[in-house]
C-alpha atoms as an extended CHARMM CRD file, in Angstrom:
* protein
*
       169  EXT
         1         1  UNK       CA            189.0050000000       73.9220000000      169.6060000000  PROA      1               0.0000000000
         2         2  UNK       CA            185.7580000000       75.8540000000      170.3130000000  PROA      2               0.0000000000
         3         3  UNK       CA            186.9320000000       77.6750000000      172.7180000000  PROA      3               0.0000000000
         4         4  UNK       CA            189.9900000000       78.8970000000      171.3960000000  PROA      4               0.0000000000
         5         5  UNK       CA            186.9410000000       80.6910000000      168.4460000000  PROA      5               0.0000000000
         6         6  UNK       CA            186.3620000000       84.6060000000      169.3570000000  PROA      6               0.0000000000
         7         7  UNK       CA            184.0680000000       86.4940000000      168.4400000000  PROA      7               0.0000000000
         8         8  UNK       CA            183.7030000000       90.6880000000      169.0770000000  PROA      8               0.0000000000
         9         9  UNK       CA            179.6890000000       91.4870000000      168.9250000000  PROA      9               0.0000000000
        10        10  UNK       CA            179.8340000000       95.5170000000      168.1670000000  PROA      10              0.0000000000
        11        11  UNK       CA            176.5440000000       97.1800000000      168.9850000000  PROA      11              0.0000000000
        12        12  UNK       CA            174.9890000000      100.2760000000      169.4630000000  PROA      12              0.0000000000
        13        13  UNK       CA            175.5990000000      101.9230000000      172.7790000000  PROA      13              0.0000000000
        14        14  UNK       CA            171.9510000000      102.0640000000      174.0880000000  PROA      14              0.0000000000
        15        15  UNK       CA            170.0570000000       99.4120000000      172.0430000000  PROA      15              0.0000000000
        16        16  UNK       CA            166.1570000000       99.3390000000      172.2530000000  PROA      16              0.0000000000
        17        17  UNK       CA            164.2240000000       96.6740000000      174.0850000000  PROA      17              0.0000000000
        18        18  UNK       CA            163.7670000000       94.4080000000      170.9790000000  PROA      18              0.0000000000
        19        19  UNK       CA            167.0250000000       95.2300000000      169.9180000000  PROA      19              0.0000000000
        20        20  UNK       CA            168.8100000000       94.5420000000      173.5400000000  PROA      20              0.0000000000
        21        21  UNK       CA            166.5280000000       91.1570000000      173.4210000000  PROA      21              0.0000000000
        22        22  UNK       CA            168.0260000000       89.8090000000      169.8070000000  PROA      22              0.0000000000
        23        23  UNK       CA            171.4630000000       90.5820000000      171.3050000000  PROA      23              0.0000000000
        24        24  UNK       CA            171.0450000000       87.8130000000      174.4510000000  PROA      24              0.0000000000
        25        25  UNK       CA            169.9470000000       85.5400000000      172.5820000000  PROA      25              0.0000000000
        26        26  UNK       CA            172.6780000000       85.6920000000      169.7730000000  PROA      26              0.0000000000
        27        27  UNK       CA            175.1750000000       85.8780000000      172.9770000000  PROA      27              0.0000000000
        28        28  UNK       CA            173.6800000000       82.7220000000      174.0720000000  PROA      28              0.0000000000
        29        29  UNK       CA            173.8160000000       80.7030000000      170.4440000000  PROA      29              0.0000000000
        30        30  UNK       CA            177.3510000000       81.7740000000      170.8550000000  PROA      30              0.0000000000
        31        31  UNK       CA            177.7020000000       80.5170000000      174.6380000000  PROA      31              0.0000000000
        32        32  UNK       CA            175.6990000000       77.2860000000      173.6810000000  PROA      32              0.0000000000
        33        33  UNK       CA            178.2400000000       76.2870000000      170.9820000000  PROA      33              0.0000000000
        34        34  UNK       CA            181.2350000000       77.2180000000      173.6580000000  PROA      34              0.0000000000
        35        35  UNK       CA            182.5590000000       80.1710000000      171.7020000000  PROA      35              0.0000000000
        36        36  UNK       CA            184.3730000000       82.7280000000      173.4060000000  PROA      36              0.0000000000
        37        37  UNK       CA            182.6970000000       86.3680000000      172.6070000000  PROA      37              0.0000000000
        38        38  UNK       CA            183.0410000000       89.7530000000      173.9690000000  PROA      38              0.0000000000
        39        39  UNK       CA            180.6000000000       92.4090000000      173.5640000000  PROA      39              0.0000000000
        40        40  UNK       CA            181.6680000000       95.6300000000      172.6420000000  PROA      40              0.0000000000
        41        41  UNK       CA            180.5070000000       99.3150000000      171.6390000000  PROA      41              0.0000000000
        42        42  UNK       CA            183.1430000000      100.4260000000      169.2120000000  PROA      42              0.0000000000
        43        43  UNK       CA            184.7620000000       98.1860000000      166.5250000000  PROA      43              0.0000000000
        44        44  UNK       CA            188.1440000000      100.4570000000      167.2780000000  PROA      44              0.0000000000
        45        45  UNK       CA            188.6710000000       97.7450000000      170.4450000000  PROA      45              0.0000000000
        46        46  UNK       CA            187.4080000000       94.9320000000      168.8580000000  PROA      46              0.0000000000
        47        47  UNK       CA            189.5890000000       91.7120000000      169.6600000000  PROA      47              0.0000000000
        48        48  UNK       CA            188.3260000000       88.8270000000      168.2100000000  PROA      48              0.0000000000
        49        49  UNK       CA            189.0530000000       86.8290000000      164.7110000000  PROA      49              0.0000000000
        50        50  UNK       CA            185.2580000000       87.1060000000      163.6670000000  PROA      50              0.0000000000
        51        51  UNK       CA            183.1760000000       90.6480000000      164.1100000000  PROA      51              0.0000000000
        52        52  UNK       CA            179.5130000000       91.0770000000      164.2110000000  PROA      52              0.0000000000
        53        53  UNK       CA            178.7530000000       94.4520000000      163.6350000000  PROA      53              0.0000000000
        54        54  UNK       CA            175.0310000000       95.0560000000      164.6790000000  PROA      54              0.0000000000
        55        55  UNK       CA            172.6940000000       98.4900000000      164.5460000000  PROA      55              0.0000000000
        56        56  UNK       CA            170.3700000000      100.4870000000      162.9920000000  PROA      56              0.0000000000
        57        57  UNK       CA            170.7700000000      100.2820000000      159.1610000000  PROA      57              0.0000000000
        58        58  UNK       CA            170.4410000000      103.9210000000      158.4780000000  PROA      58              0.0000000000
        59        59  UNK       CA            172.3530000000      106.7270000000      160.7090000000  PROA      59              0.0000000000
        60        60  UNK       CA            175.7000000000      107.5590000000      161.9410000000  PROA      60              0.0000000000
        61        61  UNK       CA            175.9790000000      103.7460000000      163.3240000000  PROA      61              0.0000000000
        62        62  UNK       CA            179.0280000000      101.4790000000      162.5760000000  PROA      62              0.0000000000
        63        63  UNK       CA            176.5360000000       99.0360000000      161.0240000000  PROA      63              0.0000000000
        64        64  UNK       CA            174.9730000000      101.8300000000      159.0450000000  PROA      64              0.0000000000
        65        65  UNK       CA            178.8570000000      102.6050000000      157.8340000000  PROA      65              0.0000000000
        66        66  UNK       CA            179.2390000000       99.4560000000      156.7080000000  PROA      66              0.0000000000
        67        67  UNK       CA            176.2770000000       98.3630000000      154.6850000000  PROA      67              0.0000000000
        68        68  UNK       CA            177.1890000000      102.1990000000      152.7230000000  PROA      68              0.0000000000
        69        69  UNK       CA            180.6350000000      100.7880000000      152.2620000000  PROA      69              0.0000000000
        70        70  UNK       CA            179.0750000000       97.5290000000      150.5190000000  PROA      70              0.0000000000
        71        71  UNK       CA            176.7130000000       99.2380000000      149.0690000000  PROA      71              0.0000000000
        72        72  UNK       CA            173.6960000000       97.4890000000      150.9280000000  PROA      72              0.0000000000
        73        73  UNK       CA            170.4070000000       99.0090000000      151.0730000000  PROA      73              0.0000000000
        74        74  UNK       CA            167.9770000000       98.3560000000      153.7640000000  PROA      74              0.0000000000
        75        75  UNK       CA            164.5040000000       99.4880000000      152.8380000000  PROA      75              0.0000000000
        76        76  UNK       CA            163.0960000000      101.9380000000      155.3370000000  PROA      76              0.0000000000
        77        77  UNK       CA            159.9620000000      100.0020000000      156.0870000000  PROA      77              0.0000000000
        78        78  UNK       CA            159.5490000000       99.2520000000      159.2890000000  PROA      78              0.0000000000
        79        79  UNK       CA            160.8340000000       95.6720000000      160.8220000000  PROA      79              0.0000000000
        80        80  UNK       CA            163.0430000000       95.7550000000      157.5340000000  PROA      80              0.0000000000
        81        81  UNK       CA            166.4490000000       93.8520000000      157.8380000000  PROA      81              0.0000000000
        82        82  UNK       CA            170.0470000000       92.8670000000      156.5000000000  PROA      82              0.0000000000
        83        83  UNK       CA            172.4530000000       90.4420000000      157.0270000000  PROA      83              0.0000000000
        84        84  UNK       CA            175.6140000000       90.7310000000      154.8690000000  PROA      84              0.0000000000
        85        85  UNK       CA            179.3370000000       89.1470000000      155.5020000000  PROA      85              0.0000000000
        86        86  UNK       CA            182.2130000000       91.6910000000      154.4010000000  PROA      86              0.0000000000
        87        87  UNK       CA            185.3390000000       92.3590000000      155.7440000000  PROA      87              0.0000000000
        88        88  UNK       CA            186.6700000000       95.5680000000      158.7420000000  PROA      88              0.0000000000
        89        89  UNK       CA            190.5650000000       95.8820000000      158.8020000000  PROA      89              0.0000000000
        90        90  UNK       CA            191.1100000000       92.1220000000      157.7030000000  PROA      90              0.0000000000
        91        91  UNK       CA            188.7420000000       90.3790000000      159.2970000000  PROA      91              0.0000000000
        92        92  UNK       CA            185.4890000000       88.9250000000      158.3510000000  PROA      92              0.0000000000
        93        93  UNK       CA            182.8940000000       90.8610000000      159.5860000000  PROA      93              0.0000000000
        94        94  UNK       CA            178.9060000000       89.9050000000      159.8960000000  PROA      94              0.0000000000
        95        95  UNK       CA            177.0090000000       93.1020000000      159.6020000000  PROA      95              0.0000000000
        96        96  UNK       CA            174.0670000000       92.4840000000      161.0790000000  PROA      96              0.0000000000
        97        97  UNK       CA            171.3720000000       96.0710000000      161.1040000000  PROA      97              0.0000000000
        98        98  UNK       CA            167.4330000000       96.7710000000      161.1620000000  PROA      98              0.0000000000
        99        99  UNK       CA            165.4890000000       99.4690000000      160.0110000000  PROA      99              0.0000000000
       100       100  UNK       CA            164.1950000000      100.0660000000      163.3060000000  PROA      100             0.0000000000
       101       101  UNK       CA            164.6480000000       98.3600000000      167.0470000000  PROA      101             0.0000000000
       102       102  UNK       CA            162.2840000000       95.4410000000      165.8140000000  PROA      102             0.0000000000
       103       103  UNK       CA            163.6350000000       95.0550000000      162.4610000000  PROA      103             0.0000000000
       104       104  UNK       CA            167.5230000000       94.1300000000      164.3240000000  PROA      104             0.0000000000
       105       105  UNK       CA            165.7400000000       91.9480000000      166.5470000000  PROA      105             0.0000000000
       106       106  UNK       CA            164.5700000000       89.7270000000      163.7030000000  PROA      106             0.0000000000
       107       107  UNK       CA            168.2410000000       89.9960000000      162.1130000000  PROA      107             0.0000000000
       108       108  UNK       CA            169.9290000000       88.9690000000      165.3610000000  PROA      108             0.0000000000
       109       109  UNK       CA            167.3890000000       86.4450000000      165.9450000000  PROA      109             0.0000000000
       110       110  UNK       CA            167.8900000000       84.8880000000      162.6980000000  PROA      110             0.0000000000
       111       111  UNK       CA            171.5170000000       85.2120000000      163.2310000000  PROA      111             0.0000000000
       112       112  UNK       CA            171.5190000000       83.4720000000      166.7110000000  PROA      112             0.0000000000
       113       113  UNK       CA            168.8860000000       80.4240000000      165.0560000000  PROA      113             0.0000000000
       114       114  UNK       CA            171.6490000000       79.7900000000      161.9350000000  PROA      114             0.0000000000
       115       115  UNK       CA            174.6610000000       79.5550000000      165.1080000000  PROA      115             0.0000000000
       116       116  UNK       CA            172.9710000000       77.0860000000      166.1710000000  PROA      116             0.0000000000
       117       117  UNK       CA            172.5520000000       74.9760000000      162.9460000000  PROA      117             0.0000000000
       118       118  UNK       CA            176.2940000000       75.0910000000      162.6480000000  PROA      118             0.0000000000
       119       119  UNK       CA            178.0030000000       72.1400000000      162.6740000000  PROA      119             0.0000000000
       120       120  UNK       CA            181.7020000000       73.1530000000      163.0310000000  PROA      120             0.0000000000
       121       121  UNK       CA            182.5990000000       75.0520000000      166.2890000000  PROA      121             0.0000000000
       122       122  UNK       CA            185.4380000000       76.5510000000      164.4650000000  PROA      122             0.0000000000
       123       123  UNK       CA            183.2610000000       78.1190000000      162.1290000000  PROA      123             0.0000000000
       124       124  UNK       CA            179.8790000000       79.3440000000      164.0710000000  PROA      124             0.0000000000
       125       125  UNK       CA            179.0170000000       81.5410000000      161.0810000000  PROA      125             0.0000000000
       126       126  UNK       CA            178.6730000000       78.9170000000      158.3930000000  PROA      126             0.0000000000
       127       127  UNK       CA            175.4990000000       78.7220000000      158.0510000000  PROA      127             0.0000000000
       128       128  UNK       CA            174.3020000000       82.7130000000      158.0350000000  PROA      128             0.0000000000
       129       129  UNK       CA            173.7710000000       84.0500000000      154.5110000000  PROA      129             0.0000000000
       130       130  UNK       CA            173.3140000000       87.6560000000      153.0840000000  PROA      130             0.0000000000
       131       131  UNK       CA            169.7950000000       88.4420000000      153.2030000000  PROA      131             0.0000000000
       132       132  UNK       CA            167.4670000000       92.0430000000      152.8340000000  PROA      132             0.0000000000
       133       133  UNK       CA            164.2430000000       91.2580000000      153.7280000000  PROA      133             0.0000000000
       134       134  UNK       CA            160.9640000000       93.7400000000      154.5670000000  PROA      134             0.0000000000
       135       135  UNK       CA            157.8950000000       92.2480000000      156.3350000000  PROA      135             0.0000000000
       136       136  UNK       CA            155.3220000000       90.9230000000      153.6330000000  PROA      136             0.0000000000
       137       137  UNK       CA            152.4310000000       92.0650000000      155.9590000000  PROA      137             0.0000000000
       138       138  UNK       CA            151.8750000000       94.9430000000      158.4160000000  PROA      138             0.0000000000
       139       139  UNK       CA            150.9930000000       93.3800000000      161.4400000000  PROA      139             0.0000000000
       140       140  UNK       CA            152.3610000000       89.9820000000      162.5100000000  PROA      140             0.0000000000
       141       141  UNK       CA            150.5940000000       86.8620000000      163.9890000000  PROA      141             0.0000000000
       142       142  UNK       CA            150.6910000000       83.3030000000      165.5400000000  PROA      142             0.0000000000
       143       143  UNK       CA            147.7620000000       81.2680000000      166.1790000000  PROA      143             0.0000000000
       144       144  UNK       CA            147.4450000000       78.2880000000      168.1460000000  PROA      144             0.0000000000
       145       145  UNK       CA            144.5820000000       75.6350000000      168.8090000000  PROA      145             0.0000000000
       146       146  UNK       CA            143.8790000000       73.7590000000      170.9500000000  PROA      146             0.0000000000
       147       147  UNK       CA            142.3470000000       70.7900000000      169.6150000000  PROA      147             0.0000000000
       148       148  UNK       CA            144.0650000000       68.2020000000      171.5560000000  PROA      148             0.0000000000
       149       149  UNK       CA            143.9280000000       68.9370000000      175.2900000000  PROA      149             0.0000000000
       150       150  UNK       CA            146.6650000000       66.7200000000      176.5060000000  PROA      150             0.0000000000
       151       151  UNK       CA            149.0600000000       68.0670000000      174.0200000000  PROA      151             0.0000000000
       152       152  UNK       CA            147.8350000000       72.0320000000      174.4200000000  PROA      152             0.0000000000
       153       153  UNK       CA            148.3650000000       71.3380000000      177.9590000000  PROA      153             0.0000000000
       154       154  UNK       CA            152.1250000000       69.8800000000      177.8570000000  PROA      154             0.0000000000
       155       155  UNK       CA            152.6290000000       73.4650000000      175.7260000000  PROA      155             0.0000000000
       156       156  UNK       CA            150.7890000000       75.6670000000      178.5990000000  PROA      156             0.0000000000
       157       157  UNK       CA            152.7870000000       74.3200000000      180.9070000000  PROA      157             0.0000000000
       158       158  UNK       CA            156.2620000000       74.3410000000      179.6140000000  PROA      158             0.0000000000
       159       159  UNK       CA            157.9040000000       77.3150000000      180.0700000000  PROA      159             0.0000000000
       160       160  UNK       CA            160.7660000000       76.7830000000      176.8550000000  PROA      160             0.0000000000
       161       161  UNK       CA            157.9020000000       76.1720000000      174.6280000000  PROA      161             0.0000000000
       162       162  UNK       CA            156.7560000000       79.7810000000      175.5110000000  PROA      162             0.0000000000
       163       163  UNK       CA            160.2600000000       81.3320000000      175.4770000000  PROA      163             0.0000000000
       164       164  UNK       CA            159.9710000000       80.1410000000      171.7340000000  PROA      164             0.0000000000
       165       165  UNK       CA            156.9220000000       81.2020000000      171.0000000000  PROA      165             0.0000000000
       166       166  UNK       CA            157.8280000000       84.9950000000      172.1070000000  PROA      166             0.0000000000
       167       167  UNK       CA            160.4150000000       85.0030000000      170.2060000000  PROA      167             0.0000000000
       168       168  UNK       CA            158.4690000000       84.3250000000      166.8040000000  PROA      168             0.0000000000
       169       169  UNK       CA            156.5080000000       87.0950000000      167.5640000000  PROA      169             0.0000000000
């Protein structure tokens, strides 16, 4: 049963903006799929039978610890990322760490978009894969037109559509 599933999300003590952002919505991919998660600062008092371990990439962080451990390089560009499964005292573990505030963000973004593709509730992490990725441009961009008014209009309008559209930026 679902709810029976728990997961321990460690993170940083004083996330950034960005950062604390990516963390609700991964907290609410969780909710959505009725899994029972606990957010935490310090992996030490970690309960659950799944950890996600999320933070800057370099520094003195527990993500940071880990991806040295696996020997996981993030590259220090900025919005860079990493995603990697490994293990803390037994259990799986989900590191998921940024370069900087924005580059988490993206990771715990991604992470919260692949809950949601998974189709067992026993196993909400199925679908997340290792990944170390760096931004292929500098600055990023969305553009929409409006060449259809009725259908730019039921976007202007609906308030989800924007909450999505945010969150690709």
């Amino acid at each position: 049963m679902a709810s029976e599933v728990m997961i321990s999300l460690v993170a940083d003590r004083s996330p950034g903006a960005a950062a604390s952002h990516g963390v609700s919505k991964l907290m609410a991919a969780l909710k959505s799929k009725g899994i029972a998660a606990e957010r935490l600062t310090s992996l030490a008092s970690a309960r659950g039978r799944i950890l996600i371990v999320a933070g800057l990439s370099s520094g003195p962080g527990q993500a940071a610890r880990l991806l040295k451990a696996a020997d996981v390089t993030v590259p220090s560009q900025a919005e860079s990322l990493a995603v990697h499964n490994t293990e803390h005292d037994g259990k799986p573990a989900l590191v998921v760490a940024g370069s900087d505030d924005r580059g988490l963000m993206y990771a715990l973004l991604d992470v919260a978009d692949r809950i949601g593709w998974a189709e067992d509730p026993g196993n909400p992490l199925s679908e997340v894969r290792n990944i170390v990725e760096k931004p292929a441009v500098v600055e990023r961009a969305l553009s929409v037109y409006t060449m259809h008014r009725s259908h730019f209009e039921s976007r202007f309008y609906n308030n989800d559509y924007w909450a999505r559209y945010l969150d690709m930026l």
